[in-house]
C-alpha positions as CSV (number, residue, x, y, z in Angstrom):
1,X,3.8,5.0,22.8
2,X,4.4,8.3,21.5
3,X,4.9,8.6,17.5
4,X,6.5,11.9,16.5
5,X,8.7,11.0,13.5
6,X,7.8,7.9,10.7
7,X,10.3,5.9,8.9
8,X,9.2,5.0,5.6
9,X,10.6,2.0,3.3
10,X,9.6,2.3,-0.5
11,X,8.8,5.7,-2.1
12,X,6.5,3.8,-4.8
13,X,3.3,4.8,-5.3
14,X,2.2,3.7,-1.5
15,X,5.2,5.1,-0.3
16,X,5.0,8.6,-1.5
17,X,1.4,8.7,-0.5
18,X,2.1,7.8,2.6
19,X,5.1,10.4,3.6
20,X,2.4,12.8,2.1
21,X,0.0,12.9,4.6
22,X,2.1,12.1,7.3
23,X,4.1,15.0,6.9
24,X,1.0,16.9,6.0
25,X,-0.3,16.2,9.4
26,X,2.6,17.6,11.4
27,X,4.8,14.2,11.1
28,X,8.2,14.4,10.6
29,X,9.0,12.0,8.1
30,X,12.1,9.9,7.0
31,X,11.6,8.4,3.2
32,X,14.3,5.2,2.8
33,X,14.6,4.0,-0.7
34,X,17.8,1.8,-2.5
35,X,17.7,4.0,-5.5
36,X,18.1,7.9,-5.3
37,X,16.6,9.0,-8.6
38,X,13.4,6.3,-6.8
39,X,13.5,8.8,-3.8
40,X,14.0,12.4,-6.3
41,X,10.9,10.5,-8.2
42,X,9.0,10.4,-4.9
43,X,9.9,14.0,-4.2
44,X,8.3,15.7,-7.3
45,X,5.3,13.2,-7.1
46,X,4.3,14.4,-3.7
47,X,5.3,18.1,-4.9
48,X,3.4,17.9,-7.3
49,X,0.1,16.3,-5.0
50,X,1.0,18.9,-2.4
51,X,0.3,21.5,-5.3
52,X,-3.1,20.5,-6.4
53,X,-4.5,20.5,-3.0
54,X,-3.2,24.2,-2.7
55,X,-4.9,25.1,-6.2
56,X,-8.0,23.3,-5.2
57,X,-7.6,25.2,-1.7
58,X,-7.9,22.2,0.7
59,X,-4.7,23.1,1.8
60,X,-2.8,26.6,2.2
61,X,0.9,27.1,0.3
62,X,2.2,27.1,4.2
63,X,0.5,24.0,4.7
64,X,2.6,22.9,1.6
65,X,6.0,24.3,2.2
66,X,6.1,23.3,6.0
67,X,5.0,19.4,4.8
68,X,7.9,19.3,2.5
69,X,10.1,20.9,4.9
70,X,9.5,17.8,7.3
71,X,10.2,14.7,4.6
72,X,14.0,14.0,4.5
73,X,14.8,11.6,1.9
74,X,17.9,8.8,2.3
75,X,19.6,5.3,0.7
76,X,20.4,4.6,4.1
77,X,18.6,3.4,6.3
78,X,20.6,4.0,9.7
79,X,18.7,7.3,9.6
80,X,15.9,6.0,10.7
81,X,17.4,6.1,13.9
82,X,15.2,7.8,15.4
83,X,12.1,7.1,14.0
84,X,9.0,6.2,16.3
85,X,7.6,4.1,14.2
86,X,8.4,2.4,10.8
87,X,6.2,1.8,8.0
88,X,7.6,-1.1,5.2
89,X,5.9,0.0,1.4
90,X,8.2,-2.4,-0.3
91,X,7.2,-4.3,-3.1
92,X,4.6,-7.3,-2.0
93,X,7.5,-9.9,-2.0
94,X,7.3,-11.8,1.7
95,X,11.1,-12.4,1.1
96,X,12.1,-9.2,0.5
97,X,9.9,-7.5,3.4
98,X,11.6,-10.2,5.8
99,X,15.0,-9.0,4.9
100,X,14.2,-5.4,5.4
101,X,12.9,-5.6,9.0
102,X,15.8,-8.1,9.9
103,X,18.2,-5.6,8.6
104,X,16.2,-2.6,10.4
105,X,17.0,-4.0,13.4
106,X,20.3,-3.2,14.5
107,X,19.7,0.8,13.6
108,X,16.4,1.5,15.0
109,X,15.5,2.5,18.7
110,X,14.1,-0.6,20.9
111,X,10.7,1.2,21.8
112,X,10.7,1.6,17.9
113,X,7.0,0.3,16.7
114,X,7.0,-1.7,13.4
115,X,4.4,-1.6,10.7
116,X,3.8,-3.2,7.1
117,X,1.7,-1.7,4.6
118,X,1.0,-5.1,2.6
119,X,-2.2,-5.8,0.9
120,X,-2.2,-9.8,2.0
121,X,0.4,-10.8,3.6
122,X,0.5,-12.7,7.1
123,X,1.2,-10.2,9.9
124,X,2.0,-12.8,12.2
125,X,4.4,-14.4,10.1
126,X,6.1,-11.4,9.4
127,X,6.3,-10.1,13.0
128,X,7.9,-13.5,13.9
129,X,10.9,-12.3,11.4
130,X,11.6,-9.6,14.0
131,X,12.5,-9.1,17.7
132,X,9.5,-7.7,18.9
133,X,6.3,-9.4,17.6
134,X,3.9,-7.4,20.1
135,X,5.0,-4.2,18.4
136,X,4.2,-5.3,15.1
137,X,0.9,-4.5,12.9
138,X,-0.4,-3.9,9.5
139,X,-1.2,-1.1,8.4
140,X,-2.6,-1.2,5.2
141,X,-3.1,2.2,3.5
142,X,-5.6,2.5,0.2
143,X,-4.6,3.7,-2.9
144,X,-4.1,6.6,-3.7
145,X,-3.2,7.6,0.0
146,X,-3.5,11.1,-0.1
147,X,-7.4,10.6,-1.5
148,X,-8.6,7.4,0.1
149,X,-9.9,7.7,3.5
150,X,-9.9,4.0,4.5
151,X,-7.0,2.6,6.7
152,X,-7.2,-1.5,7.7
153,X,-5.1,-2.0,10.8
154,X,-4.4,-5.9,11.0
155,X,-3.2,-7.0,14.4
156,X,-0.8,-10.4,14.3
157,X,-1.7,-13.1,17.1
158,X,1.1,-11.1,19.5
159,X,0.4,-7.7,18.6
160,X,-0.4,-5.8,22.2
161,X,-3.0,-4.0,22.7
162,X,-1.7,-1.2,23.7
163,X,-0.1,-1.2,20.1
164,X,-3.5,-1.5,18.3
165,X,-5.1,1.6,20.1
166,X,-1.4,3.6,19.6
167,X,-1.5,2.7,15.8
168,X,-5.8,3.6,15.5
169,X,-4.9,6.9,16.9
170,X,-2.5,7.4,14.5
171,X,-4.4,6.4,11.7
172,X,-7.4,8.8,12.7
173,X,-4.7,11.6,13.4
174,X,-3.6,11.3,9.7
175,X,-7.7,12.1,9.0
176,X,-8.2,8.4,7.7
177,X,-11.0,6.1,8.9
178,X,-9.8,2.6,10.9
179,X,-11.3,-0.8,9.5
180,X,-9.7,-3.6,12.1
181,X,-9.1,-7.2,10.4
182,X,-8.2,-10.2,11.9
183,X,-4.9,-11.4,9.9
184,X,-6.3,-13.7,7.5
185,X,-5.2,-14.3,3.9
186,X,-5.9,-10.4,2.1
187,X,-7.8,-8.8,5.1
188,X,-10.8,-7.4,4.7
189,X,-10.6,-5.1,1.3
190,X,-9.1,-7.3,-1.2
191,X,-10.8,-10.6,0.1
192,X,-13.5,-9.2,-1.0
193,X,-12.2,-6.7,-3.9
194,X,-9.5,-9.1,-5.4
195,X,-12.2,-12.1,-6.8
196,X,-14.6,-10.1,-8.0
197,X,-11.5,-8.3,-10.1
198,X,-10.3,-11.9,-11.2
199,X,-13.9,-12.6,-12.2
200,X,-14.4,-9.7,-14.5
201,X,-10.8,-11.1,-15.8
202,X,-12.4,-14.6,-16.5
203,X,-15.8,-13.0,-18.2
204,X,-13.2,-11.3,-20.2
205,X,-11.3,-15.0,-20.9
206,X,-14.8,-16.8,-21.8
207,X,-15.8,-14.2,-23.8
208,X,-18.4,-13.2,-21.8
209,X,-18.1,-9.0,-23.0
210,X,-15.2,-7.0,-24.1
211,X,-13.5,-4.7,-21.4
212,X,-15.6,-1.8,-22.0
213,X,-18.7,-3.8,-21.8
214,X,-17.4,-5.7,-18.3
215,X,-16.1,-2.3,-17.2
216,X,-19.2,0.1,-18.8
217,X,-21.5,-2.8,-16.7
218,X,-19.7,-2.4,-13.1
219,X,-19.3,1.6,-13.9
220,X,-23.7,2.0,-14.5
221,X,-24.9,-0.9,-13.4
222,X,-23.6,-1.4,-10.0
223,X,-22.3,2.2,-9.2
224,X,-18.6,1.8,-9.3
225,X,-16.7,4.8,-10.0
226,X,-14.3,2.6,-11.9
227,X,-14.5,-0.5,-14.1
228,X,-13.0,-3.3,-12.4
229,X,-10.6,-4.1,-15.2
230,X,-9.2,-0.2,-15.1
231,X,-9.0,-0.5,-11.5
232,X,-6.7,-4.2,-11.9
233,X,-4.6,-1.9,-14.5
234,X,-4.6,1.1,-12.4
235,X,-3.5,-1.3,-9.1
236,X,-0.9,-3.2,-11.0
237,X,-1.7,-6.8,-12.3
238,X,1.1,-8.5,-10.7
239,X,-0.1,-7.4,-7.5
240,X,-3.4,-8.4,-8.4
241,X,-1.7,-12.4,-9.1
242,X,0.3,-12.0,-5.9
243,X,-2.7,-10.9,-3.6
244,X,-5.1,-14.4,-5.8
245,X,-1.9,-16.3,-4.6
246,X,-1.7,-15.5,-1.7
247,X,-5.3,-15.8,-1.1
248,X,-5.5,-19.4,-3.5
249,X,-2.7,-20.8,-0.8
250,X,-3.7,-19.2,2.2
251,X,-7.3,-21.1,1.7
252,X,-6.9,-24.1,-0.1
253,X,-10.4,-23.5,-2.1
254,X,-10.7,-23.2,-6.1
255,X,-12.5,-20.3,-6.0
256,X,-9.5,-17.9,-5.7
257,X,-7.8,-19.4,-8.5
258,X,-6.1,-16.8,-10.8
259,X,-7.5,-16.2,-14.0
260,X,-5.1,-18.1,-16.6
261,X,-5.3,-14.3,-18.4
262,X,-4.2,-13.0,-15.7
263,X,-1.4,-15.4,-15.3
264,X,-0.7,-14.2,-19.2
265,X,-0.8,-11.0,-18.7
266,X,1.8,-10.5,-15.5
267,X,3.9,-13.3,-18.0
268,X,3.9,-10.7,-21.0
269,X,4.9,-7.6,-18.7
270,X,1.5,-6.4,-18.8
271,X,1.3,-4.9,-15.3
272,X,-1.2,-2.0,-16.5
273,X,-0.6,1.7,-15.7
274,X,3.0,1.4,-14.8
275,X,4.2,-0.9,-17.6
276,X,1.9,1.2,-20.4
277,X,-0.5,-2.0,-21.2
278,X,-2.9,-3.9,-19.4
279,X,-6.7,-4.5,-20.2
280,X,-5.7,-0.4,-21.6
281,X,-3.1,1.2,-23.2
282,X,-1.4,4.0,-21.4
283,X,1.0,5.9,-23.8
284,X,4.1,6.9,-21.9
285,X,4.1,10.6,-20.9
């Protein structure tokens, strides 16, 4: 299984991360999105990322130009005709990511391999949407992409192994360090990451501390480098709901009930960094 050129489906936040450093490490890369200004957005975002690592000399302007040079951008998605591999940053809506790689199907290549980049979903389940389950995987990147080093790869019940180690090797050959999960409800990361966010939400709801106390306590008391209630904002609340839902219904067990603030919140619109309000105001640019 030899990957030389990546499809990518979403040019969101994940999805212009990850065309980033693919093309940064000698990828060529193929960005699908349903919205052309989405994809021009995408374009200057990674510009942009491409052009602090030059100023902060981690990378050389060559580096930069020859990276661009290898992303083509497209609202079609029969050019991914020749892509090696495919990796789906849609929105986390099961749905929607079932309809994508049913409509992939009839443009990509048969050896094609298939990959999602979703934060909780079931790999199995998804890979049962499609026509070839043992060349199916998650691939869950960190945000941001280009700065995280962290890369779960989440193997469904058919998944082959000869996927898993072809995946791993591309995961290390994009610089990133492999964490393997089996596919249960929100892997490894946000089993762990999402409660203890929805916790700080419900000290928040009993009036435990205000969000600079909660987030001030985390921050200097436990070493994080971010307050968990900045980090829900800077993730997106609604996916923070999706990824307690999916984990409350994937488990049965009260303890991953969503906080009803948080259930406010996503109600109002108040997704965090990308809608301008969360726990924080962010003043549009």
């Amino acid at each position: 299984m030899k990957i030389k050129e990546v499809g990518i489906i979403g040019s969101g936040q994940m999805g212009n991360g990850i065309a980033h450093v693919c093309a940064l490490s000698g990828y060529k890369v193929v960005l699908i999105d349903i919205a052309q200004d989405a994809l021009d957005k995408a374009m200057e975002v990674i510009n942009k990322n491409l052009s602090r690592q030059v100023q902060k000399g981690k990378i050389t302007q060559e580096d930069m130009d020859s990276s661009l040079n290898r992303i083509s951008i497209s609202t079609d998605s029969s050019t991914l005709n020749n892509a090696d591999l495919i990796i789906e940053a849609a929105t986390e809506n099961f749905d929607l990511k079932v309809k994508i790689f049913q409509g992939l199907l009839d443009h990509i290549k048969g050896d094609c391999l298939l990959s999602t980049n979703t934060s909780s979903m079931s790999i199995t389940k998804l890979a049962a949407a499609t026509n070839r389950p043992e060349r199916f995987i998650g691939l869950h990147f960190m945000n941001p992409v280009p700065i995280m080093k962290l890369v779960e790869l989440i193997p469904g019940i058919a998944t082959s192994d000869e996927m898993l180690e072809t995946i791993k090797e591309f995961a290390k050959s994009l610089g990133k360090t492999v964490a393997t999960s089996k596919d249960y409800p929100a892997f490894i990361a946000n089993r762990i990451l999402m409660p203890m966010i929805n916790e700080a939400i419900c000290a928040l709801y009993e009036g435990v501390g205000d969000v600079e106390s909660i987030d001030t306590a985390m921050k200097l008391g436990m070493g994080h480098p971010m307050g968990p209630l900045a980090l829900a904002d800077f993730i997106g609340l609604d996916t923070c709901l999706a990824i307690m839902n999916v984990l409350h219904e994937g488990f049965g067990n009260p303890k991953y009930s969503p906080s009803p603030l948080l259930v406010k919140y996503v109600e109002a619109g108040w997704y965090g960094v990308k809608s301008g309000k969360g726990f924080y105001d962010y003043p549009k640019k």
